[in-house]
One Martini backbone bead per residue (centre of mass of N, CA, C, O) as a GRO file, in nm:
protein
  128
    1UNK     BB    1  19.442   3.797   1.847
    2UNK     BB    2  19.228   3.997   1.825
    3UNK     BB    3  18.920   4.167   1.680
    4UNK     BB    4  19.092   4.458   1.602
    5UNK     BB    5  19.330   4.306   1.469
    6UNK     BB    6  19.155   4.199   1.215
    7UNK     BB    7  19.005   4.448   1.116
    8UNK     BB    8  19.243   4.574   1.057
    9UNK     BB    9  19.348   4.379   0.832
   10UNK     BB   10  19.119   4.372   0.654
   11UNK     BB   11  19.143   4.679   0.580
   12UNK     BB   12  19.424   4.663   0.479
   13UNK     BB   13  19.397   4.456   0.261
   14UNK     BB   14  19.150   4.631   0.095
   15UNK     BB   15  19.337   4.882   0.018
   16UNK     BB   16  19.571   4.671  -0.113
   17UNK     BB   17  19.321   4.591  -0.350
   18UNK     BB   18  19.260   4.861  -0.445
   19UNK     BB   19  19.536   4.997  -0.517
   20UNK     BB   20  19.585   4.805  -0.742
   21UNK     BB   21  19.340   4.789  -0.944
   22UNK     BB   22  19.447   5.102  -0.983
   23UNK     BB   23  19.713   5.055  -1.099
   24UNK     BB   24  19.610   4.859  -1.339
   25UNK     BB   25  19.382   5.063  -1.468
   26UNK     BB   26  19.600   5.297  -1.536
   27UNK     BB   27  19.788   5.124  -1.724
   28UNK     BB   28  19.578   5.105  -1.938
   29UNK     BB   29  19.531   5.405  -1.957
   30UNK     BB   30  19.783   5.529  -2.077
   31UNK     BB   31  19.767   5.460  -2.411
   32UNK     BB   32  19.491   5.667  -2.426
   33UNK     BB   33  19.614   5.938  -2.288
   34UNK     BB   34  19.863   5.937  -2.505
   35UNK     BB   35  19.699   5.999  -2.739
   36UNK     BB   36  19.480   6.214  -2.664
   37UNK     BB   37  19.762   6.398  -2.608
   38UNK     BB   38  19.847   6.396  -2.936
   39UNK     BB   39  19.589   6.500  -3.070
   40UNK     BB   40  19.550   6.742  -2.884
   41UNK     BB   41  19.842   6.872  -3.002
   42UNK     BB   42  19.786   6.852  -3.298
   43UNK     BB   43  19.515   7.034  -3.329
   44UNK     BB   44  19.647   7.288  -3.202
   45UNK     BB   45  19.873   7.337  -3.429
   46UNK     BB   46  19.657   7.340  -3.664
   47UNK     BB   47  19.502   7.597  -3.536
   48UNK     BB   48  19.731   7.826  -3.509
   49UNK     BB   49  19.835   7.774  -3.830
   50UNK     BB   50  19.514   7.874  -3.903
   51UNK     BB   51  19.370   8.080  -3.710
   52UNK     BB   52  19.205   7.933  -3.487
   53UNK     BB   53  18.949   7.883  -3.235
   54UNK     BB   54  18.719   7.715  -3.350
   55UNK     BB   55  18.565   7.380  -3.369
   56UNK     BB   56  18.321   7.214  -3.510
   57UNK     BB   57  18.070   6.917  -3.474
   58UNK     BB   58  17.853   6.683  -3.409
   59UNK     BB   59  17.999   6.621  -3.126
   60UNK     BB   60  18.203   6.902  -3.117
   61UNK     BB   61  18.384   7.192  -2.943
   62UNK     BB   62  18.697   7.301  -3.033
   63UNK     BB   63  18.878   7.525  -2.842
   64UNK     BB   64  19.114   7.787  -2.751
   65UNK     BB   65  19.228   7.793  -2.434
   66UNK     BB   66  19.351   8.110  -2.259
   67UNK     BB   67  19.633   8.097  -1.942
   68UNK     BB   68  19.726   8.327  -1.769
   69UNK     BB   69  20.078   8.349  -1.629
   70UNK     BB   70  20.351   8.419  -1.375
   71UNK     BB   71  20.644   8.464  -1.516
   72UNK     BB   72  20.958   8.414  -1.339
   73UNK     BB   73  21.277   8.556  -1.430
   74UNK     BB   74  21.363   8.785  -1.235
   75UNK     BB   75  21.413   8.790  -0.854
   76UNK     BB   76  21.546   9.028  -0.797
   77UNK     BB   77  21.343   9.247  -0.948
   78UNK     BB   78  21.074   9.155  -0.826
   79UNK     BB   79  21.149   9.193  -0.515
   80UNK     BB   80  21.246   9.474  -0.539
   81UNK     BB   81  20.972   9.600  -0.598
   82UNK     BB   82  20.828   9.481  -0.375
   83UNK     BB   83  21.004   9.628  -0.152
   84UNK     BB   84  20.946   9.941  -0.284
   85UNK     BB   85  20.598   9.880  -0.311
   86UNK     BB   86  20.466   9.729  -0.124
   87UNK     BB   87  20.380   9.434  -0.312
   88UNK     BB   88  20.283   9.164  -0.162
   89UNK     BB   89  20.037   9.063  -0.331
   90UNK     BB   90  20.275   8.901  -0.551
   91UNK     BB   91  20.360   8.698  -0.288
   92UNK     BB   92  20.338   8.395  -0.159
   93UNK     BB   93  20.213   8.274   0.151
   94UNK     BB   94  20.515   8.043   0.171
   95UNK     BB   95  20.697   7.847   0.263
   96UNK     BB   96  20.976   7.695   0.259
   97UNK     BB   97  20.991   7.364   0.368
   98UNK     BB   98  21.295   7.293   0.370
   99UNK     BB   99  21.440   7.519   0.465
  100UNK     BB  100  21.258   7.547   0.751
  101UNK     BB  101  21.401   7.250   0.829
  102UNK     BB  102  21.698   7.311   0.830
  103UNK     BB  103  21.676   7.518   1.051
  104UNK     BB  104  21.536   7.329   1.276
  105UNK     BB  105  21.776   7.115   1.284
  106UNK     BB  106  21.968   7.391   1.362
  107UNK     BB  107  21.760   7.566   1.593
  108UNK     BB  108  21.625   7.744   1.411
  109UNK     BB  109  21.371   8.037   1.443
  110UNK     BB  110  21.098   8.086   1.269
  111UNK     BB  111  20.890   8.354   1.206
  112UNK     BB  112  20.584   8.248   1.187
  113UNK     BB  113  20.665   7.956   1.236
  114UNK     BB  114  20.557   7.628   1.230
  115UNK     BB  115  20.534   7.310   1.250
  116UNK     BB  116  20.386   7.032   1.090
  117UNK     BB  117  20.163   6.758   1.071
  118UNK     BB  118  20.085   6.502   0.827
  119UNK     BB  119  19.878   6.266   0.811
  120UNK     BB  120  19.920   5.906   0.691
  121UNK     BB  121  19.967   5.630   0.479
  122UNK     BB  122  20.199   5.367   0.430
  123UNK     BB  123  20.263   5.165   0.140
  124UNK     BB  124  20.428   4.782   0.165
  125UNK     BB  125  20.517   4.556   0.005
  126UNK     BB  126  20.539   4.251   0.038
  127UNK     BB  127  20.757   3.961   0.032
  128UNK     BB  128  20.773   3.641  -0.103
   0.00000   0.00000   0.00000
């Protein structure tokens, strides 16, 4: 073995013990981020029953904050209209993934679309 191999074994060894750390750090903090999300719902619940916008305090103030985003209920209807009025701008210009794998695994070429690959590492712990 090599100095260039035993250079990745410790690269990878340090990476294998930093994503533990991160793993253990995330678990404690699991109970303290699962409060107070249960705080921030039952606030918002007591504030919207109140009709309340917003809250001060000598530490913070916390407002009620609405974002709107469009609920797609009926896709026949809405395509339709996309079609009708060539109102593409009202649809995401995104292939879905899994359908355009389907078709290249059965041979079929999807036009304007080509196949990607996103490089990464995938760690799996040894058994002992």
């Amino acid at each position: 073995m090599d100095s260039n191999d035993k250079a990745l074994q410790a690269a990878a060894d340090s990476l294998w013990k930093a994503q533990q750390a991160v793993k253990r750090a995330e678990q404690k903090l699991k109970p303290l981020k699962d409060a107070a999300n249960e705080l921030e719902a039952q606030l918002l619940e007591k504030m919207l029953a109140a009709k309340l916008e917003s809250v001060a305090t000598r530490l913070a103030t916390i407002s009620v904050k609405r974002t709107q985003f469009a609920e797609l209920f009926d896709d026949v209807e809405f395509f339709a209209y996309v079609g009708r009025k060539k109102a593409w701008d009202l649809v995401r210009k995104q292939p879905v993934v899994a359908a355009c794998r389907a078709r290249w695994e059965d041979g079929v070429d999807v036009p304007g679309v080509r196949p990607g690959t996103r490089v990464d590492l995938s760690i799996t712990a040894r058994k002992k």
